[in-house]
N, C-alpha and C positions, 0 to 999 in steps of 0.2 A: 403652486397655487394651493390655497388652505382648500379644506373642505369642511372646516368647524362650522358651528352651529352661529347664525348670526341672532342678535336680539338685543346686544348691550349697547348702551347709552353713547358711545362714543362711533356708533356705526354711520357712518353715509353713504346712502343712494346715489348715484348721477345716469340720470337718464340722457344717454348718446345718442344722436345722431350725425349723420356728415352727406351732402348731398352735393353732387356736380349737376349743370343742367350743357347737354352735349355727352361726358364721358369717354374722354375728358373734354371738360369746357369748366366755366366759370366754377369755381366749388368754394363750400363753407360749409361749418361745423358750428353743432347747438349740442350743450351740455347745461342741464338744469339739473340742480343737484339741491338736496334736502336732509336735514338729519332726520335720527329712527323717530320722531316724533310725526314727520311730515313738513317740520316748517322750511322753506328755501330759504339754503345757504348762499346759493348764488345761482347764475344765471350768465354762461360762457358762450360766448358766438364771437367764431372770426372768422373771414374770408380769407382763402389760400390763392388764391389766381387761379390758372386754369392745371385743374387734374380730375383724376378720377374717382368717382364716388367710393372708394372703398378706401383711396388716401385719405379724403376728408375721414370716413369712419374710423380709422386711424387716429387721425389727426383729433377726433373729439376724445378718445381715449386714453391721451397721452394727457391731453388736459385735463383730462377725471382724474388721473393717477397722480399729475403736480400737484392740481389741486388741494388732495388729500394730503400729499408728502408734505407741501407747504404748510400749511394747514393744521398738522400735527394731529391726524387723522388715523389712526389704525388700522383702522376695520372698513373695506371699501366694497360696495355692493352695485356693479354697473350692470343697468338694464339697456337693450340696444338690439333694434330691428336689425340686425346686419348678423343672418344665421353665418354669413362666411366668417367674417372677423371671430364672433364668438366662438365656432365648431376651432379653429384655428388657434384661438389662445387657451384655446382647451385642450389643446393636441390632438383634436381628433380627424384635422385639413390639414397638409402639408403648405407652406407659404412657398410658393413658387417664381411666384412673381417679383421680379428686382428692384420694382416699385414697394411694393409693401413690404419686404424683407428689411429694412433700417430701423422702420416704423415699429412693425413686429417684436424685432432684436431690443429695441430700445422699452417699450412694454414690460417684455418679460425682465430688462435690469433693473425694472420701477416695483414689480410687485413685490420682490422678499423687502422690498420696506416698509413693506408693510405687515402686520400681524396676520390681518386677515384679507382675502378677495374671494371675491364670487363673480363671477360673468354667468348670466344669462338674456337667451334669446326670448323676445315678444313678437307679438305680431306690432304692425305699424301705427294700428290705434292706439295700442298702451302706450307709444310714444312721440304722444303730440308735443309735448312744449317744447322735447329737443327739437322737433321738427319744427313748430316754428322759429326756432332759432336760429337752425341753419340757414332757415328760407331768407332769416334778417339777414344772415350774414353775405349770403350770396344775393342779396336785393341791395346793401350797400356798396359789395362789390362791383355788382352793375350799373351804379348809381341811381337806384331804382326807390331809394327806401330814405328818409331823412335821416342822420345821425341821433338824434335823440327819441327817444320812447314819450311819445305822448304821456302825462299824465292819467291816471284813470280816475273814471268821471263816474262817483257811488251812484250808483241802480237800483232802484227799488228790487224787490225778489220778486213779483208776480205781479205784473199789470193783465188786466182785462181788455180785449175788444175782440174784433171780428174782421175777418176776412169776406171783403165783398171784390169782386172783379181781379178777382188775383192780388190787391191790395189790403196790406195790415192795414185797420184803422183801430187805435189807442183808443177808450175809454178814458175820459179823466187825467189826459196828462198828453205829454209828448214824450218819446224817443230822440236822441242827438243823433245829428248826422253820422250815417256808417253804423249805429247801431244794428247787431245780429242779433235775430228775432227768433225762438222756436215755439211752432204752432203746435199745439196739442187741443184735438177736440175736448169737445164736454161732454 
């Protein structure tokens, strides 16, 4: 793994996640990936059947690393709440587990194809869209979640009203159902 300086034009992010609910039980993987600009490149979620959450984080990694390969991507900068996976592809966890040792193996044959990588650890808030990715993924696995992604429906940026009885009430308009609301006083 490089430890060059990232910054040029050809660099992409992919924010990893991989989650099982049980461990192992149901699992799936979100990888939402952007170039050095910020705009999304793409947006990867799949269900694996039943394993353990650190196979799916695996599992989202290898798809960071295709991605890129395919891709014709260089320069690969994966961000990922999983301190084990990342301490591990950094050499600094021994991979013990028989589970993760193919997954791992297979990893480190993906990276000299590349120019450059970085692995770093976030906390799990810097990594919401993987995470809800994964959550799609293991919600279609469950048969929980429809196949396609609703359309999104433009929002205005700041509507007014007030909270009376524990209930939003809009000023001058309405809200679509499911609409997420955040209250901030005046």
């Amino acid at each position: 793994m490089s430890s060059q300086l990232f910054g040029s034009g050809d660099e992409i992010v992919a924010y990893c996640d991989g989650g099982s609910r049980g461990n192992p039980g149901p699992a799936g993987f979100g990888v939402y990936i952007q170039d050095a600009e910020g705009k999304v490149l793409a947006e990867l979620s799949q269900f694996l059947g039943a394993h353990t959450n650190n196979f799916a984080e695996y599992s989202a990694l290898l798809a960071a690393l295709e991605f890129a390969i395919d891709h014709g991507h260089k320069s690969l900068r994966v961000i990922s709440d999983s301190e084990l996976m990342v301490k591990q592809m950094k050499g600094q966890y021994r991979v013990n587990s028989p589970e993760l040792r193919p997954l791992y193996e297979e990893a480190r044959r993906r990276v000299p194809k590349l120019d450059r990588f970085q692995i770093q650890h976030v906390l799990r808030e810097k990594n919401r869209h993987a995470d809800r990715l994964a959550n799609l993924a293991m919600d279609r696995g469950m048969g929980r979640a429809p196949a396609a992604r609703p359309a999104a429906v433009p929002q205005p940026a700041m509507l007014r009203g007030l909270v009376k009885g524990g209930v939003v009430h809009v000023l001058g308009g309405e809200l679509p159902e499911g609409t997420f609301v955040k209250v901030i006083p005046e």
